[in-house]
C-alpha positions in Angstrom: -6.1 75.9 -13.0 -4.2 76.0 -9.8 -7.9 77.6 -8.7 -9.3 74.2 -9.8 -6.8 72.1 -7.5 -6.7 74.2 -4.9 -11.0 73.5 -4.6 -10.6 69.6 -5.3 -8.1 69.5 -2.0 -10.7 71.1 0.4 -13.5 69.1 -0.8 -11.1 66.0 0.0 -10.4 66.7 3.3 -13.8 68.0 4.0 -15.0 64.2 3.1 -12.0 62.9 5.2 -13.0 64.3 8.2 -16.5 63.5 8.0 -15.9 60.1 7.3 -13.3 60.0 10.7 -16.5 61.8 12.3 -18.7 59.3 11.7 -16.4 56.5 12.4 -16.1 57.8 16.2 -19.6 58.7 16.7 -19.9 55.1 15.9 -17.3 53.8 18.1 -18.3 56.0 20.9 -22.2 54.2 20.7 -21.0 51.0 20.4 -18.6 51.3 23.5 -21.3 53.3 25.7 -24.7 52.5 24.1 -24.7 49.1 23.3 -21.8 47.0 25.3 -24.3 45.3 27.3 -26.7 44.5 23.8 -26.8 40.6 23.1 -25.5 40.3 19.8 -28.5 38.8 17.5 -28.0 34.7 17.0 -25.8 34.6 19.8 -25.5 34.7 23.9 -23.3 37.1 24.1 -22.8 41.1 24.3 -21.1 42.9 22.4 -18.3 43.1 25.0 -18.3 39.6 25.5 -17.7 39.4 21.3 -15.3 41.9 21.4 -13.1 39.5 23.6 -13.7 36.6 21.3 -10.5 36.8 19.5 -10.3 33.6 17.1 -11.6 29.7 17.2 -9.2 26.8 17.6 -10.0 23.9 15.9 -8.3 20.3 15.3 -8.7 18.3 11.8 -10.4 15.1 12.2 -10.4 14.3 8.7 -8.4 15.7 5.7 -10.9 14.8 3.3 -8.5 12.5 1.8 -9.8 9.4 -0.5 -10.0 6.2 1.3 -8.4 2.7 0.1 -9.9 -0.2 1.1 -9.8 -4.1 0.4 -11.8 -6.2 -1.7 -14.7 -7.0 1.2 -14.3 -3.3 2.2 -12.2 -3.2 5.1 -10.3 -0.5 5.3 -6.4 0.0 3.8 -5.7 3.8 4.5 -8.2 6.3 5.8 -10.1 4.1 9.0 -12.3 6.2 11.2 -11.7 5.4 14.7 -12.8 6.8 17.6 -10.5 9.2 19.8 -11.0 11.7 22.9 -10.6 14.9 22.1 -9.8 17.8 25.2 -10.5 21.3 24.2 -9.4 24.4 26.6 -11.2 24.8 29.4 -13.5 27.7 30.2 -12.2 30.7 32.0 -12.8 28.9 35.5 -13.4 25.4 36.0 -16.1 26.0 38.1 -16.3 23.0 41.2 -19.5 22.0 42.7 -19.0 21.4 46.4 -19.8 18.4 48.8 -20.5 15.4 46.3 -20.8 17.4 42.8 -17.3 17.9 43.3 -16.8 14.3 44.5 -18.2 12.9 41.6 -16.2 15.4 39.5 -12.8 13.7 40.3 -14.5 10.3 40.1 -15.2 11.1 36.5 -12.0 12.3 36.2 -10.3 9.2 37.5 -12.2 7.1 35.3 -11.2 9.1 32.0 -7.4 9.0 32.9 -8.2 5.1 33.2 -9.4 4.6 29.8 -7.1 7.1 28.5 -4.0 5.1 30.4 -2.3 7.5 32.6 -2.8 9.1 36.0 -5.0 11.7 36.9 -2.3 14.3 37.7 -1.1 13.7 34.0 -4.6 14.4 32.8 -5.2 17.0 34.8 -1.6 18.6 33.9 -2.3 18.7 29.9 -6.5 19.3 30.0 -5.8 22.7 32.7 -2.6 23.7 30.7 -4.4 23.6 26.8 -4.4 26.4 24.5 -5.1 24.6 21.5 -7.7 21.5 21.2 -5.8 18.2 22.0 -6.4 14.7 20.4 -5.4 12.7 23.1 -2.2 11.0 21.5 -1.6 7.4 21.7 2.1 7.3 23.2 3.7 5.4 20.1 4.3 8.5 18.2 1.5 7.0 16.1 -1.2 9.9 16.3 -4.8 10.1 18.2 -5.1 7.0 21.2 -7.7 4.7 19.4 -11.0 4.3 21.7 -13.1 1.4 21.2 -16.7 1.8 20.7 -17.7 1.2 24.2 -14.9 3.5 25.6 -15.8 6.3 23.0 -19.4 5.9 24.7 -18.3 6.2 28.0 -16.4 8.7 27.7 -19.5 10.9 26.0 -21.4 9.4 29.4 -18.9 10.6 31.4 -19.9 14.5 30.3 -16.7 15.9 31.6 -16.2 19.8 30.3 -14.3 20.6 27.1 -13.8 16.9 26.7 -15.7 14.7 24.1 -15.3 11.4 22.2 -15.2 12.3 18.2 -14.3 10.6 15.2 -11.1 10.2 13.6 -9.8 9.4 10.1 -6.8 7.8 11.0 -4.9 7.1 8.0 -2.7 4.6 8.8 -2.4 2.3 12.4 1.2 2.7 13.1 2.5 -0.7 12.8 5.3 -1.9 10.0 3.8 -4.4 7.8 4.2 -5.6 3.9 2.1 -3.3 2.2 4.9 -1.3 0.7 2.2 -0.8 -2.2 -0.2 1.4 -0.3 3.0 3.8 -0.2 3.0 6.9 2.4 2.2 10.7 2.4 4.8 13.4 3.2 4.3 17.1 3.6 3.2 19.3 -0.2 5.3 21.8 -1.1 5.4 25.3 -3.2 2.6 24.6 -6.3 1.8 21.4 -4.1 0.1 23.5 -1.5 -1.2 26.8 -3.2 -2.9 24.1 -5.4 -4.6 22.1 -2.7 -8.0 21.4 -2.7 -8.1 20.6 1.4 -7.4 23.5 2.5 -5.4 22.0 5.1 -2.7 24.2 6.1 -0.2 21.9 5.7 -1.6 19.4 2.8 -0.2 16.1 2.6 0.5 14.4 -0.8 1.0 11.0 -2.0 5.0 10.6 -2.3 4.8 6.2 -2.9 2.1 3.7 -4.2 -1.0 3.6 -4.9 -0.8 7.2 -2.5 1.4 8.4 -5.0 -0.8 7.2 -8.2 -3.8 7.5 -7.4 -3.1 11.1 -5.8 -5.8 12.7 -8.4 -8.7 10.4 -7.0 -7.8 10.9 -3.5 -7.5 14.6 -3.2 -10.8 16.1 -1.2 -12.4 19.0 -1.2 -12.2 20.3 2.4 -11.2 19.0 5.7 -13.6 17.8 8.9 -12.6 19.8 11.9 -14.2 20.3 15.7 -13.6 23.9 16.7 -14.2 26.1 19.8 -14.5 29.6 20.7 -11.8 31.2 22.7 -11.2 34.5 24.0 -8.0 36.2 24.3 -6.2 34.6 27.0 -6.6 31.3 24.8 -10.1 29.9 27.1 -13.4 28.8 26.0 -15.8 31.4 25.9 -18.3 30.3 28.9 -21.1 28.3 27.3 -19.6 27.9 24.0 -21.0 24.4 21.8 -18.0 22.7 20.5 -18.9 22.2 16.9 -17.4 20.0 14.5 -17.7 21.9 10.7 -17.7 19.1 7.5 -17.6 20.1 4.1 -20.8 18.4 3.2 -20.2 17.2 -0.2 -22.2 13.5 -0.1 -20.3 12.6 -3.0 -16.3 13.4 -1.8 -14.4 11.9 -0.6 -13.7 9.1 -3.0 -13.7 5.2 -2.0 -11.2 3.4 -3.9 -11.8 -0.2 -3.7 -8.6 -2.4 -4.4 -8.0 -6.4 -5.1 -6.3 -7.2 -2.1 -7.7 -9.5 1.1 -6.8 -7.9 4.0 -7.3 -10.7 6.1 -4.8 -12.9 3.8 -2.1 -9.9 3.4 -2.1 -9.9 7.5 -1.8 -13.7 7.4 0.9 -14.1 4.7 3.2 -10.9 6.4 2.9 -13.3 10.1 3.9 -16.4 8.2 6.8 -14.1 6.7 8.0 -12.6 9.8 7.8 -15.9 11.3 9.8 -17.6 8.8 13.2 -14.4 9.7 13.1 -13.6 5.8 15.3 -10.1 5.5 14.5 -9.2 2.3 12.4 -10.5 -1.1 8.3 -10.8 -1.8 5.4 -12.8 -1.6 2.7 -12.3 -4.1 -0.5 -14.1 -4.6 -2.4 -13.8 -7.3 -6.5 -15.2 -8.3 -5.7 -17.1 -10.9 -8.8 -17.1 -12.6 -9.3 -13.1 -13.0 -5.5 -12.3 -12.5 -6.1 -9.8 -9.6 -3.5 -9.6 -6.8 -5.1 -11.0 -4.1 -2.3 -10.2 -1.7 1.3 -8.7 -2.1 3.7 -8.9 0.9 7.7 -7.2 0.8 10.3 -7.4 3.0 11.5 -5.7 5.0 8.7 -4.5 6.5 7.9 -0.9 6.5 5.8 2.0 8.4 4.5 4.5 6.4 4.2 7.0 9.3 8.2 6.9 9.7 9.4 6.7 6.4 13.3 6.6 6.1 14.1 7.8 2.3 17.7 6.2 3.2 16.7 3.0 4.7 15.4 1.5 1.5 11.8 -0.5 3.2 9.2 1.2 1.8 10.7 -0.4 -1.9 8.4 -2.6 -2.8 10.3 -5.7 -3.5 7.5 -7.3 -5.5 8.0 -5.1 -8.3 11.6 -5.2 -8.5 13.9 -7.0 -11.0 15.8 -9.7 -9.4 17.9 -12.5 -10.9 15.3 -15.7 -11.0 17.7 -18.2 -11.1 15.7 -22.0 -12.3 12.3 -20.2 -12.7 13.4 -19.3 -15.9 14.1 -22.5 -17.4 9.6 -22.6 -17.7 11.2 -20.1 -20.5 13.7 -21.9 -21.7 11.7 -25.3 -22.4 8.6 -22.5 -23.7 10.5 -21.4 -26.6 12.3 -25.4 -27.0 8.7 -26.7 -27.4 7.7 -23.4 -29.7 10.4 -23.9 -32.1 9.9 -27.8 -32.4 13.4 -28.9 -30.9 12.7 -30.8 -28.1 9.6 -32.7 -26.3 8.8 -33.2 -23.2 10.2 -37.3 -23.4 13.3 -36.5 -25.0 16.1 -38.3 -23.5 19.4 -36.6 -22.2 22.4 -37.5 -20.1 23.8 -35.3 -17.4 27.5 -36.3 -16.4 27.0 -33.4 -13.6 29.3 -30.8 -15.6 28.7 -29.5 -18.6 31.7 -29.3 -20.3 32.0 -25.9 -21.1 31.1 -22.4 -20.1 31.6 -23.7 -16.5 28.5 -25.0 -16.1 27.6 -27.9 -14.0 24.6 -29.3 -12.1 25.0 -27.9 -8.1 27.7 -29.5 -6.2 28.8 -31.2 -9.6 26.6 -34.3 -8.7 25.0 -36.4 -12.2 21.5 -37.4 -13.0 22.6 -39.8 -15.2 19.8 -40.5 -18.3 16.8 -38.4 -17.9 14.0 -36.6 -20.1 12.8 -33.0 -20.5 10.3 -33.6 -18.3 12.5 -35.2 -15.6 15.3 -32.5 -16.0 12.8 -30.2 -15.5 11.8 -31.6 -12.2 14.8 -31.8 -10.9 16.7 -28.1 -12.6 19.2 -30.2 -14.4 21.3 -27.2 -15.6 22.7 -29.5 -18.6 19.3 -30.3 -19.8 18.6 -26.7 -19.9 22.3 -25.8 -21.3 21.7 -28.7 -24.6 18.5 -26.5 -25.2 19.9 -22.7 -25.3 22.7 -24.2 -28.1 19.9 -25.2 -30.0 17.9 -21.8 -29.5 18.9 -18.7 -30.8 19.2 -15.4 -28.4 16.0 -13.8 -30.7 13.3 -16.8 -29.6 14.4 -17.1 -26.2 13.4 -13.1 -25.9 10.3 -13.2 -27.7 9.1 -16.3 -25.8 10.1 -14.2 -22.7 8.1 -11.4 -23.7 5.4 -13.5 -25.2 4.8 -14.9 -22.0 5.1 -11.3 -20.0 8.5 -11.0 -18.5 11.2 -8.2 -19.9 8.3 -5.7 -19.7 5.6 -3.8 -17.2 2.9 -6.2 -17.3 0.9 -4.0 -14.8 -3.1 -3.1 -15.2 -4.1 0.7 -16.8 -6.6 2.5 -18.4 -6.0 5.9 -20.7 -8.4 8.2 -20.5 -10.7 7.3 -17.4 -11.5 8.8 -14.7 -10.9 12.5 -16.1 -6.8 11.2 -16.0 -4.9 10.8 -19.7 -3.4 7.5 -17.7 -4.1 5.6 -14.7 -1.7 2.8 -13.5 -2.0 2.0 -10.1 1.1 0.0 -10.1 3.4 2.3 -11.8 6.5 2.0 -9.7 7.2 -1.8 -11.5 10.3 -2.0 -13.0 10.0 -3.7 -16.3 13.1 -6.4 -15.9 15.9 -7.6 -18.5 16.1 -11.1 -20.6 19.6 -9.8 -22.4 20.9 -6.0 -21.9 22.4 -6.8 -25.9 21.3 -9.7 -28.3 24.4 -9.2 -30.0 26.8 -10.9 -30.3 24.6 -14.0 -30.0 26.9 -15.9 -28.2 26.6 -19.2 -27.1 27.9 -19.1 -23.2 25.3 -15.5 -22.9 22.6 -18.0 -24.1 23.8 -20.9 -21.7 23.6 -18.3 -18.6 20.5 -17.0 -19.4 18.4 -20.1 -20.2 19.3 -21.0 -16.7 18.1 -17.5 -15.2 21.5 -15.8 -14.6 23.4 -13.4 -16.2 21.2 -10.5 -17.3 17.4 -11.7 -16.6 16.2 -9.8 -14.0 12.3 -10.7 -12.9 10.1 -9.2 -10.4 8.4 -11.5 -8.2 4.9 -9.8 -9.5 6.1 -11.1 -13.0 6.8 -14.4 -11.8 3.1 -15.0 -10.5 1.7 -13.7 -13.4 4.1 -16.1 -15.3 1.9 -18.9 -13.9 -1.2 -17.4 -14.2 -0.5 -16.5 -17.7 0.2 -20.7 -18.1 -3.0 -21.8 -16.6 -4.9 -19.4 -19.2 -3.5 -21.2 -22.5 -0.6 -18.9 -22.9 -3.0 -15.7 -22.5 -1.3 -12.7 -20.9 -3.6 -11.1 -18.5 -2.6 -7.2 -16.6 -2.4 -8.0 -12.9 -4.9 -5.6 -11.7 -4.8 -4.4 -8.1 -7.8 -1.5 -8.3 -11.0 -2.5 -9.4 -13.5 0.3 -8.7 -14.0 3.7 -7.3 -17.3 4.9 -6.1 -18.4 8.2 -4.1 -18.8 8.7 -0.1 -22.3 7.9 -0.5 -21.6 4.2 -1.7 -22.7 4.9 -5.3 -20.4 3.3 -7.9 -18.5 6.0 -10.1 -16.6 3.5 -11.9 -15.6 -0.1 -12.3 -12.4 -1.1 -14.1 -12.6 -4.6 -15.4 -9.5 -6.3 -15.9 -7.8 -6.8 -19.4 -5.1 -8.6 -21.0 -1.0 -7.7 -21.5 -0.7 -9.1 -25.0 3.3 -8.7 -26.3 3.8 -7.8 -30.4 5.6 -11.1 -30.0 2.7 -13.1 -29.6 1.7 -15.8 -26.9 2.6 -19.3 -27.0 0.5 -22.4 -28.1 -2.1 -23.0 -25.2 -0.7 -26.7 -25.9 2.5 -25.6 -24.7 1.1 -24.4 -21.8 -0.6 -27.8 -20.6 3.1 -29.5 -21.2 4.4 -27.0 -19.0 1.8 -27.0 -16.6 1.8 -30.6 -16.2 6.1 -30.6 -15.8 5.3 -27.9 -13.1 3.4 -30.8 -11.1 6.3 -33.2 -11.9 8.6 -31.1 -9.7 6.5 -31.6 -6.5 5.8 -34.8 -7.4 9.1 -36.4 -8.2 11.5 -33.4 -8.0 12.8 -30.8 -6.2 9.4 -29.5 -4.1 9.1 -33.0 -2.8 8.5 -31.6 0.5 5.0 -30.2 -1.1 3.8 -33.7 -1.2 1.8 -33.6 2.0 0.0 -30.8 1.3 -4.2 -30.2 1.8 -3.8 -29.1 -1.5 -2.0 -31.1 -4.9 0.2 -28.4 -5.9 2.6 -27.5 -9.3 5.7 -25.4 -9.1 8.9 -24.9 -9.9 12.2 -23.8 -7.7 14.9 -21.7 -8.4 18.1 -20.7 -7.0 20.0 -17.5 -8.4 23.8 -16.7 -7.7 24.5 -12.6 -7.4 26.6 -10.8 -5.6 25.6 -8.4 -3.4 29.0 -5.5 -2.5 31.4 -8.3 -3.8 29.7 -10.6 -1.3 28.3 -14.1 -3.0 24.6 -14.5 -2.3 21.5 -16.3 -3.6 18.2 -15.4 -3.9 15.4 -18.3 -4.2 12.5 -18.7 -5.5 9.7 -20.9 -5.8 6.7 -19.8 -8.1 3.4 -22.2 -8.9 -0.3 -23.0 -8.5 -2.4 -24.9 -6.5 -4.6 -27.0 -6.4 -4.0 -28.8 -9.3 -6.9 -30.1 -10.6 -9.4 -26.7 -10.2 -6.6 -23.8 -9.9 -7.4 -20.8 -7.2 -4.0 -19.2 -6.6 -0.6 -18.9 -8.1 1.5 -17.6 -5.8 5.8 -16.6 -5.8 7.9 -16.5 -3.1 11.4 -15.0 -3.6 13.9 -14.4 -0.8 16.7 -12.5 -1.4 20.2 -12.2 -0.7 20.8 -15.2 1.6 23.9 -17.0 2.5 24.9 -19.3 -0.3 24.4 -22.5 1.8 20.9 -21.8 3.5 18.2 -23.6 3.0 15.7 -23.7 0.4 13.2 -21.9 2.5 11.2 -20.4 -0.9 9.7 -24.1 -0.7 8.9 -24.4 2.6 7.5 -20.5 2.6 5.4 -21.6 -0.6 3.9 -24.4 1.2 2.8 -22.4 4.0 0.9 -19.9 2.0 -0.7 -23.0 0.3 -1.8 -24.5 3.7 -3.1 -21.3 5.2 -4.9 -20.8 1.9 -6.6 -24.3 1.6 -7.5 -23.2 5.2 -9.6 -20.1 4.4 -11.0 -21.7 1.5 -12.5 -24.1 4.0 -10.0 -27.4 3.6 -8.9 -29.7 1.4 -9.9 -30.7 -2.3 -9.1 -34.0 -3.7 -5.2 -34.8 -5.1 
């Protein structure tokens, strides 16, 4: 036995040592044989590849999914084009007399287009270990060439420099589009799981980034890359190569409902108007897509605060709608049979109970539904909610898609159980209890305080939902999805939000729609008058409080033009001094004027 081992150990070692034989005979060739043999496929010896340590490389695209608008110009993921410097060669060899002349004229001219001085080009190109995208200033990412500089720059043929293109992912600037959302670092599962193969993958943390994250993971990232030795320079004569996965179907281009050229418009007219905080949304209202959808403040999505609060989209969160409700309130009225739209009623300016009044306690005198309505006579509105009971003014809420997500989805599509774009919109309140069913609750909410809450996304559909007969329809915001090589993988028709409550009468909707038009005509959107186009609303002032502070928010939600309906649009602005002006109204207007003016004018009142 011990015989056995004993004979198993030599024949071990024996194979050992030839093995560590061979491996320096081989070693020893190489070194002295072959060190001045060009290595087959390449320029190089096999001493010159022994120095070639690694390749640097910079990502010029992550392979992420692109969003873009309706005509196709781009949300997230635009290719621009940038210069790129990679480390120089071992020497940068200088031509004398007027090579070398024209050298630093080249060189002057790239620091021009690149906007600093020579000596700070010089600096950073001579200095580089690592390919450089030459960085914009701002903090921002790659400096954005234009196509002329990009080709001048290629002209210019200055070593280790070229002009490539970048997927930039976003442009650096705050604006409105808190519903695009913003990418932040992956972490543990995140990144083992990553399909990139980025070394540091980015996911979707907000938005449509956020949920649509399965359709806009790629499968590999775009990167230029160079050959350096061990002191960190370009191996002499080395192409700079730029190494794509080469999929022709990834990655993904998700095509979304929004006009770019209208969201940019509408966020101007915002800023220009100071509003602080609240949303614009406009919605087509004959397919129910969101055609634009603005919030305040504005935010960037490349320096995300998570305790400033901007990137909230405000257009999907509850607020208190103040007078906007009462299209509710007379809704349900007209339902049940209690009221028409000529009934007469007599406002005294207060109530009488419930401390309700009429704003600044100032009468209308005799008036009808119709009239109260135009001019959000809370008395009116107060005689109704007695005669209403807690249960129908809910179910006409929810019947006409407030109280609950109202937001476009599909189940099963797209290899997803569920996909809703719009998943961060909060659903809203008509009464946080139903019981008891007390009169005063009732009073509050049929004028849009105490518990309703709203989003401003709810309110648009609100109209849009009106204009079709009382037919809830999803707002929809993605509409199709189709490979890098154009061809479409899917479409996703829009569909309708139906409530287990029902809809109302689409004759009840044509009352409603036509007290809408009252308000601008003879109540308080008077100031709409003028307008290219004959529009219907209706204003709304809410009372909150915002740290024990009083505040309002207003609103002003409608539809334009009147007789052939394009756009129903809300404008809320929140938290504003209690005595500022209406400027809902005036912002409403202005989205109706610039409107009318893309459309190509006016249409007849």
């Amino acid at each position: 036995m011990h015989k056995l081992i004993h004979t198993r150990i030599f024949w071990g070692c024996l194979i050992l040592c030839m093995l560590l034989a061979g491996l320096m005979i081989r070693l020893a060739w190489v070194q002295l044989l072959l060190k001045d043999s060009v290595v087959s496929g390449t320029r190089y010896t096999v001493a010159q590849m022994a120095e070639l340590q690694s390749e640097r490389e910079t990502v010029l695209d992550s392979g992420r999914g692109r969003l873009y608008d309706k005509h196709g110009r781009a949300l997230a993921g635009e290719t621009v084009w940038t210069a790129a410097l990679f480390p120089p060669e071992e020497e940068l060899h200088r031509h004398h007399g007027a090579g070398e002349y024209n050298d630093d004229q080249q060189l002057h001219r790239l620091a021009e287009i690149l906007g600093v001085s020579y000596s700070q080009l010089q600096a950073r190109r001579l200095g580089l270990k690592e390919p450089l995208l030459w960085p914009s200033g701002q903090g921002t990412g790659p400096l954005a060439l234009t196509l002329p500089q990009a080709r001048e720059v290629e002209a210019l043929a200055i070593e280790g420099v070229r002009a490539l293109p970048f997927a930039r992912r976003y442009n650096g600037s705050a604006s409105g589009r808190q519903w695009l959302g913003y990418l932040s670092e992956a972490s543990g599962e995140a990144v083992t799981q990553s399909p990139t193969g980025l070394r540091i993958p980015r996911t979707g943390t907000d938005g449509l980034e956020k949920t649509l994250e399965p359709l806009l993971q790629g499968v590999g990232h775009t990167e230029a890359v160079a050959q350096v030795d061990a002191r960190g320079k370009r191996v002499p004569g080395s192409p700079i190569t730029v190494k794509a996965p080469g999929n022709p179907y990834y990655p993904l281009s998700l095509y979304t409902t929004i006009d770019l050229k209208l969201q940019e418009s509408i966020e101007q007219l915002a800023a220009e108007a100071g509003v602080k905080e609240g949303a614009i949304v406009v919605m087509d209202s004959r397919s129910g897509d969101i055609a634009a959808m603005v919030s305040l403040p504005f935010y960037n999505p490349q320096q995300v605060s998570p305790q400033g609060g901007e990137w909230n989209n405000r257009a999907l969160q509850a607020a208190a709608p103040g007078s906007i409700f009462k299209i509710v309130t007379a809704a349900a009225a007209l339902e049940a049979g209690l009221t028409t739209p000529e009934e007469p009623f007599f406002c005294a300016g207060a109530y009488g109970k419930y401390g309700l009044s009429c704003p600044h306690g100032k009468g209308h005198g005799a008036l009808t539904l119709k009239q109260g309505f135009a001019v959000s006579c809370n008395t009116v509105f107060a005689t109704l909610a007695e005669r209403l009971s807690g249960l129908k003014l809910q179910a006409t809420a929810l019947a006409l898609g407030l109280g609950r997500s109202i937001g476009w989805q599909e189940e099963n599509t797209l290899g997803l159980p569920l996909l809703r774009p719009l998943a961060g919109e909060q659903p809203g309140t008509i009464f946080t209890t139903l019981l008891p069913d007390d009169g005063g609750a009732r009073v509050q909410t049929a004028i849009g305080q105490r518990d309703v809450r709203i989003t401003p996304l709810q309110a648009a559909n609100l109209v849009v939902t009106l204009l079709h007969g009382g037919e809830v329809r999803a707002p929809r915001i993605l509409e199709r999805v189709a490979f890098a090589n154009g061809q479409t993988l899917k479409e996703l028709p829009g569909h309708l939000a139906p409530a287990p409550e029902g809809r109302i009468a689409p004759a009840t909707a044509r009352v409603l729609l036509g007290m809408m038009r009252s308000v601008v005509t003879e109540g308080t959107g008077r100031m709409l008058k003028p307008a290219a186009w004959p529009l219907a609303g209706k204003s709304g002032t809410a009372q909150t409080l915002v740290h024990g502070t009083p505040r309002n928010n207003q609103w002003f939600i409608g539809y334009g033009p009147v007789d052939h309906p394009k756009y129903a649009v809300s404008v809320a602005i929140e938290n504003v001094a209690p005595d500022s002006p209406q400027a809902a109204t005036r912002l409403f207007g202005q989205v109706f004027e610039l409107l009318s003016g893309l459309e190509g004018g006016s249409t007849g009142a």
